[in-house]
Every structure is written in C-alpha cells, then in structure tokens.
C-alpha positions in Angstrom: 105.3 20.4 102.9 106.5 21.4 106.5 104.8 24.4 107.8 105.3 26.3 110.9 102.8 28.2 112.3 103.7 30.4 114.9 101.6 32.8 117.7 103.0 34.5 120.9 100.3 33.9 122.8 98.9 30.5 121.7 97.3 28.7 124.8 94.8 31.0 125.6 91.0 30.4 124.7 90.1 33.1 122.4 88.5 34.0 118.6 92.1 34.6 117.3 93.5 31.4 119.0 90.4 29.1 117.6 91.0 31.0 114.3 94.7 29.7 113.9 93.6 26.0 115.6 91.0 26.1 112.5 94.1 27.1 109.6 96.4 24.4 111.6 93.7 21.4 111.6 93.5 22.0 108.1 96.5 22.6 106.9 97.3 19.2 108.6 95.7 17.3 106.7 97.7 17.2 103.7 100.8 18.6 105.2 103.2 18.3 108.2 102.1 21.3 110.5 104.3 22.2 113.4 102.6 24.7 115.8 105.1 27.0 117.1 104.8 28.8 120.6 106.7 30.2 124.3 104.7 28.0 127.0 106.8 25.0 128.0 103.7 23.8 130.2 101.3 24.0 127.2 98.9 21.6 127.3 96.6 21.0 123.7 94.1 19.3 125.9 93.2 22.2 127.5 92.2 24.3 124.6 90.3 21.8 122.3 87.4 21.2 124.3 86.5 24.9 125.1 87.6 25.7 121.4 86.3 22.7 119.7 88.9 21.8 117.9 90.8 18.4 116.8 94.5 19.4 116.9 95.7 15.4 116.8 97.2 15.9 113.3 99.4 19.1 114.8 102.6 18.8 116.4 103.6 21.3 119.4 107.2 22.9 119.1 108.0 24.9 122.7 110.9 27.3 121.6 112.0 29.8 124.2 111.0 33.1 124.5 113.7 35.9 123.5 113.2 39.3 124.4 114.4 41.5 121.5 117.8 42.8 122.1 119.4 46.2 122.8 121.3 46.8 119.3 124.9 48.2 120.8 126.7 48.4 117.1 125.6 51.8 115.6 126.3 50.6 112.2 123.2 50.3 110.3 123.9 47.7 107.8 125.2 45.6 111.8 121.5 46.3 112.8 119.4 45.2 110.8 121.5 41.8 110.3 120.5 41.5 113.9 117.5 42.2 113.2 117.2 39.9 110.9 118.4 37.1 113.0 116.8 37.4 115.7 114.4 34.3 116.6 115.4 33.1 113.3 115.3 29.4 114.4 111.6 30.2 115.0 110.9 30.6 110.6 114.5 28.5 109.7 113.0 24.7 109.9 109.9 25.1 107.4 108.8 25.6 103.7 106.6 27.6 105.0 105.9 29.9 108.2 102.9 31.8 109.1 103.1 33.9 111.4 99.6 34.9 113.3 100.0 38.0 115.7 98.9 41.5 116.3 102.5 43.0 116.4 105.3 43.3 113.6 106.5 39.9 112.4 110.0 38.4 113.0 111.4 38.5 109.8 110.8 35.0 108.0 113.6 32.7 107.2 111.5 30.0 105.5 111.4 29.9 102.0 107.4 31.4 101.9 105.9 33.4 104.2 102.6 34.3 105.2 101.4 36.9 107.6 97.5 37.0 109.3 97.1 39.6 111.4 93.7 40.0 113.6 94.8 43.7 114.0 97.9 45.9 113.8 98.4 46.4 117.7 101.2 48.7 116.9 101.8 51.5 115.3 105.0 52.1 113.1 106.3 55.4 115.0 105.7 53.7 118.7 107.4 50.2 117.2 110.3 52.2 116.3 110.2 54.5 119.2 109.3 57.6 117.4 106.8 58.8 120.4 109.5 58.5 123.0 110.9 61.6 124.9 114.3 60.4 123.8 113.5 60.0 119.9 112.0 64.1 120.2 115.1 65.5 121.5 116.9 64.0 119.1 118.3 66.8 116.2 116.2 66.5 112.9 119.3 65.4 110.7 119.2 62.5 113.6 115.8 61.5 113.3 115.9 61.5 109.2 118.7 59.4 109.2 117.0 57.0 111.9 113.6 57.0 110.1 115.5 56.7 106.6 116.8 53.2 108.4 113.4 52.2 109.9 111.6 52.1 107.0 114.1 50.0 105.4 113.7 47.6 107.8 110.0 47.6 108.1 110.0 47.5 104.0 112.1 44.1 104.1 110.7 42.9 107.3 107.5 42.7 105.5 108.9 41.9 102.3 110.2 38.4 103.9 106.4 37.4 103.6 104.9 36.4 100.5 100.9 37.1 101.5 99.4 39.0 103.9 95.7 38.7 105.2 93.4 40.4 107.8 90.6 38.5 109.0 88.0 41.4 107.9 87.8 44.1 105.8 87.9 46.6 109.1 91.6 44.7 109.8 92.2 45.2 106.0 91.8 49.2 106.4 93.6 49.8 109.5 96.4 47.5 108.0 97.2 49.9 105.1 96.6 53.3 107.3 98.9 51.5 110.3 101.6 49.4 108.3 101.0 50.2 105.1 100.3 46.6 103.8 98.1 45.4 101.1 96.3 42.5 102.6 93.3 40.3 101.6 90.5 38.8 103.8 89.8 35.5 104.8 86.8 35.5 107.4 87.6 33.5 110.7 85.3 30.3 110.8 82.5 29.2 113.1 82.1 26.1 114.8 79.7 23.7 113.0 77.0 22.0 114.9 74.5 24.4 115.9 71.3 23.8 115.9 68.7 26.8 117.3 66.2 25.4 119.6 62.9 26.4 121.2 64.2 30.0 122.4 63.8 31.0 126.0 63.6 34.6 127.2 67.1 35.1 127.3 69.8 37.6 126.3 73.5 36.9 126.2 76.9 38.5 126.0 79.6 36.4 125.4 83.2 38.0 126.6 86.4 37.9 128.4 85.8 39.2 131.6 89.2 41.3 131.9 90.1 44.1 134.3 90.6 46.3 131.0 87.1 46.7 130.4 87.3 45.9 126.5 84.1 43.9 126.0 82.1 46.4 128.1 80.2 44.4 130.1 79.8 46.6 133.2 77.8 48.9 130.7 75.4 46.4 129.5 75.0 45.0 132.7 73.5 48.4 133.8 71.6 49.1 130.5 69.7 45.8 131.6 69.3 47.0 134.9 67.7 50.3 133.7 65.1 48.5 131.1 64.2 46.1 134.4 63.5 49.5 136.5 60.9 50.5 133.6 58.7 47.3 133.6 61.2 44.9 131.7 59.6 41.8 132.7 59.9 38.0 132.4 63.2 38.1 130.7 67.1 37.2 132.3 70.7 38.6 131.2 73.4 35.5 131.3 77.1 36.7 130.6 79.6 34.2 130.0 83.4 34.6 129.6 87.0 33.5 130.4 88.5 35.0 133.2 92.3 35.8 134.1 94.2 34.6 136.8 95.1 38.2 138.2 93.9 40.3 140.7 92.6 42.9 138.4 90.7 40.9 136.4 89.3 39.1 139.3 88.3 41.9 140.8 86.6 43.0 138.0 84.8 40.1 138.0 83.5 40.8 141.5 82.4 44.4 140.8 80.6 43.3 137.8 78.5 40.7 140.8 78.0 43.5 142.8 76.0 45.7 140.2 74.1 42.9 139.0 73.2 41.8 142.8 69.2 42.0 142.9 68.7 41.4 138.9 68.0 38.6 137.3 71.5 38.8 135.7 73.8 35.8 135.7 77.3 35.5 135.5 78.8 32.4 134.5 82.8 32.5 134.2 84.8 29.7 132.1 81.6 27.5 130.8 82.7 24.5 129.0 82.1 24.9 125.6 79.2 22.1 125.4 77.6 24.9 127.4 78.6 27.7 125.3 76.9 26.2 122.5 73.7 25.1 123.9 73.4 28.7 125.9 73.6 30.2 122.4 71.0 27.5 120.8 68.6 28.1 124.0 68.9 32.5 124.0 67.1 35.0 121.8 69.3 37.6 121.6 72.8 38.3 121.7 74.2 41.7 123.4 77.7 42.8 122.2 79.1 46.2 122.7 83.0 46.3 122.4 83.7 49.7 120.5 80.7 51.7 122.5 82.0 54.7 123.7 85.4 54.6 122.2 87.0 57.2 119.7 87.6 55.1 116.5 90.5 57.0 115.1 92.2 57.1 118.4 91.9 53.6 119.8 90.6 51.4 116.7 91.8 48.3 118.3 89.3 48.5 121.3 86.7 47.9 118.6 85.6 44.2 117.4 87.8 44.1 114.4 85.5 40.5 113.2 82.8 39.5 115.8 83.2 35.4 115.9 80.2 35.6 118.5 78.0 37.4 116.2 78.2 34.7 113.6 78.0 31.5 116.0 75.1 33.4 117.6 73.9 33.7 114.2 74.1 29.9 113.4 72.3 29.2 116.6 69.4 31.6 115.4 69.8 33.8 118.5 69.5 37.3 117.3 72.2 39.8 117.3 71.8 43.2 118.4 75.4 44.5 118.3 78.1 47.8 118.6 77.7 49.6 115.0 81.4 49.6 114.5 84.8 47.6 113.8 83.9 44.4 111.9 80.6 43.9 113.0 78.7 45.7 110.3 79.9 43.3 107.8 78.4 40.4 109.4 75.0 41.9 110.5 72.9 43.5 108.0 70.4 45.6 110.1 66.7 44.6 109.9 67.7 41.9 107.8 69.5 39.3 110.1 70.1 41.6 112.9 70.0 44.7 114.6 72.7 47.5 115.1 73.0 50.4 117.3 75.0 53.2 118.1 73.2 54.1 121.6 72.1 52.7 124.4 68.8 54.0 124.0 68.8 52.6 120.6 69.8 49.2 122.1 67.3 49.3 125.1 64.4 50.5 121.7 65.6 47.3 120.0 65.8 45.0 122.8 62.1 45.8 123.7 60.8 45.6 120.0 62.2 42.3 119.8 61.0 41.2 123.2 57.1 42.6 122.1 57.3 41.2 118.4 58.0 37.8 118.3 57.1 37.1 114.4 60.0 40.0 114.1 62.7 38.4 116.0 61.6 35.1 114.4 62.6 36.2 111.1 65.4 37.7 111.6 66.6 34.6 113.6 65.7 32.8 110.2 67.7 35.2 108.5 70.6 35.2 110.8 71.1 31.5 110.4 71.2 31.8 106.4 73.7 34.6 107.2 75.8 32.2 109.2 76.4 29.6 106.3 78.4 31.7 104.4 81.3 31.5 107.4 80.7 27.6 107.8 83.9 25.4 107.9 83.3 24.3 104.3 83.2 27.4 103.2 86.0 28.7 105.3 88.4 25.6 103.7 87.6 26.4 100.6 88.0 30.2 101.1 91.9 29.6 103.1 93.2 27.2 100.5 92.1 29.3 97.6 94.2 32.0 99.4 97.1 30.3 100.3 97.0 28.2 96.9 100.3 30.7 95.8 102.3 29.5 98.8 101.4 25.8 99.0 102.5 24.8 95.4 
C-alpha cells in the first residue's frame, strides 16, 4: 500500500513531530510511506538524532506551499469545488493519506483517509470567519445562508476521512465541543531505552523555550528561587529546551538568564538527545507547568493536551510533579506514580516532601516506571495498527 502522510510543519523537533516520525517508521515497514511536507531544505538528518528516530524506510516528498485562495465565484456549489481541490495533489498519489495537524484538514482525495489531530487549534466560527467585523455586519438572512454553506463543507471536508483520532482523551473532548468529531485515542509513544540511574539532587523541566511563554518556565524558575530563599538546600534546577531562531524567542531566552542569575539554576538550550535521555535517567524530579494560570474554557490549547515528557520522565524513574490539567492527569496518578498540583504552593509542599522523604520519592519512581510500560513502542504498535486495521486492509 502507498501512504502519504502529511504535516505542515514537519521539520521541527517536537512531541507531535516524534509522534508522526513513530506512525511513519512503522507504517514503513510493511508499506511504502511517503512523508509529505513544505520545506524544500528539509534535512531528515537533522531531526532523527534529537528525536530518536530511524526514518531510512520513509521517503521525503517536498510539495509547495499554497496559501488558500480568495474564492471570487459566489456560487456555492463553484466554492466548495475549489475547496475541494485545493492542494489536492497533496492526498491524490496514495491509498491512503493521513493527515497530522492542529488545523482543519485539506479535504482527502485518496481512497482512505485518516485524520490525528494533537489538538483543534481552530475553532469552526474563526475558520470560517464568523468572529470577523465583516461576518457581524453582515444581515441575518446573509449569515444563515453563509453558515447553511459552511457546515456543509466542514460536514464533507471531514467526511473525506475515514478515522479520526486524538492522541488523549483531553484532545478527544475538545474535538467533539470544537469540531464536532467522534474520534478515538491512540497515546503518542515514548522512546525506548531508558534506564533510571543512581538519582542526583536534581529537578528538571523539559520545554521549548519560546517568546510565547507556553511552557511557563519563567514561573518555575522563580518558584525555585523562592523555595532557595527559605533554606532549599543542596539541590539544582536544569531546564532544557529548543529554542527559535527569532528575536523574541531569543530574547526570552535571555530574560529567563537574568532571573535565574545567582541560583543554582541551569539553562541548557538544544541538548542533543543522548543528553536529554541521560539528564532524565540522572534527575529526581520533573517540573512541568504548561496550563498554570490559564482559563481552561477560554484558551484549552495552552494546556498539555498529552505530556510526552511526563511519561519518558516516568520511564527514567524521575518523578513527576506536574500542572493538574489538559492530558496530564491521565498519565500521572497522584500519590501513586506521581504528584499533581494546582498551586504553586502545592508544588513548592510537594517538591520539599519529596526532597525530605526519600523512601517516598523512591516508590513512586518505582511506580512511575511501571506506569511508563504501558506507552512503550510495543505497546504503541500494537495499539496504532489495531486502530488503523479498518484502513489498511
């Protein structure tokens, strides 16, 4: 079977990009895979060693970006044939095209489709440009006739996919409130090879060190700084993270220096991935507070919709204490194989019971590693093809 698999923004080092590497590696084995993307100096080299990932069996397609185009006929059957055409030579070559994205899908041309979304980044009134000034001043008999038309293109845009998944039940909620799709769940997969280590006094945040703020790194950096005023002792912060080429972002790299200036804090931008893995073999906690402080009916994306970190900080028996929202809750079962909180002060209380109590955070490292089988590669193979068994027939 040829399948395409195609993602906008494929090239950059990320859980959603290692995610899709992981369903293309597989796929490839039994099947001619054909990864899909917009960056004509896209080099795989550069992603599988920070990713971890063996790619070899994959073939690269570059097909040029198109922006979508201003629709000048006003007929609506005229539309939504351009709709329907547009990028179609993206879906046209393959038995089968999955499309992995965080934004409404081109409509598929191949004859299956398959549809994982991380998130919906969208919603269906601001895809359609129902929030605009110009949609709002628009008569109501306008705007019915105009919704009456959108929703029978979203209905067969999604209908040109045959499965749809999230990668966790958070994604799978916010899919049917946001697009109104049924979806399943397939949990992203770690990277085997951990193996947890004599632990040193260390806690770690693993995150993207970008100029929007999203992993929150600025705040933990001060909680730390705080729980050092009052006596916290003998113990160092390391944050790790990819960095963007921009002036915003490295700026905020630079601020995030400044307020860690005098504290044993370190920040290490773009580690390799060999280091990656043995900083989260060697730590004894892990930190992680995307969501914190954010409204979750108003801006659900800004939360961890699965928490890839979480569970390879699991495997490597370094203990999570993590945000008590998005997807997280489903991988850490507080007291158990983990910790949650809601507050900082609940995060600085937990930080320093685990710190005083080592038989405590020894178990629930124990626990967290037994945790962490269940989204093992093996596991995650078996879990994908038994969801895409439909489709591959």
């Amino acid at each position: 079977m040829k399948i395409g698999i195609y993602q906008s923004y494929w090239g950059r080092v990320g859980g959603g990009q290692r995610y899709i590497g992981v369903v293309a590696d597989v796929l490839a084995r039994d099947h001619n895979v054909e990864m899909v993307h917009h960056d004509p100096d896209f080099d795989p080299a550069q992603v599988q060693e920070p990713m971890q990932l063996d790619l070899s069996r994959v073939v690269f397609r570059y097909v040029p970006r198109q922006e979508r185009p201003a629709w000048p006929s006003r007929n609506p059957f005229r539309r939504l044939g351009d709709e329907r055409e547009w990028c179609r030579e993206l879906s046209s070559p393959y038995d089968l095209f999955i499309d992995n994205s965080d934004v409404p899908p081109f409509f598929c041309h191949a004859p299956r489709g398959v549809l994982f979304v991380h998130f919906p980044g969208v919603t269906f009134e601001a895809y359609h440009g129902h929030t605009s000034e110009e949609w709002l001043t628009r008569s109501r008999w306008k705007r019915w006739l105009s919704g009456m038309y959108h929703r029978l293109e979203w209905r067969q845009r999604f209908g040109s996919y045959d499965l749809v998944f999230a990668n966790s039940a958070y994604g799978k909620r916010w899919l049917r409130r946001l697009w109104g799709l049924k979806a399943g769940v397939v949990y992203p997969p770690l990277r085997d090879g951990f193996c947890p280590r004599e632990k040193e006094n260390v806690i770690l945040t693993i995150g993207a060190f970008h100029h929007f703020q999203h992993k929150k790194q600025g705040v933990l950096i001060e909680c730390f700084r705080q729980l050092c005023d009052e006596g916290f002792s003998s113990w160092r912060y390391v944050l790790v993270g990819a960095t963007g080429a921009s002036a915003e972002d490295q700026a905020y790299l630079q601020g995030l220096r400044r307020v860690a200036e005098g504290y044993p804090i370190d920040i290490r931008p773009d580690v390799s991935g060999a280091e990656l893995k043995s900083l989260l073999e060697r730590s004894a906690m892990l930190w992680h507070s995307m969501g914190y402080g954010v409204d979750p009916d108003q801006e659900p994306g800004r939360f961890e919709h699965f928490g890839m970190v979480a569970t390879e900080a699991m495997a490597a028996g370094c203990v999570p204490v993590v945000f008590n929202g998005g997807g997280l809750p489903e991988i850490v079962t507080h007291g158990v194989d983990g910790l949650l909180w809601s507050t900082l002060d609940e995060l600085q209380h937990s930080t320093r019971r685990l710190a005083d109590d080592p038989t405590c955070r020894a178990n629930l490292a124990a626990a967290a590693v037994r945790r962490a089988e269940y989204f093992s590669a093996g596991p995650f193979e078996e879990r994908l093809l038994a969801a895409l068994a439909a489709v591959l027939k």
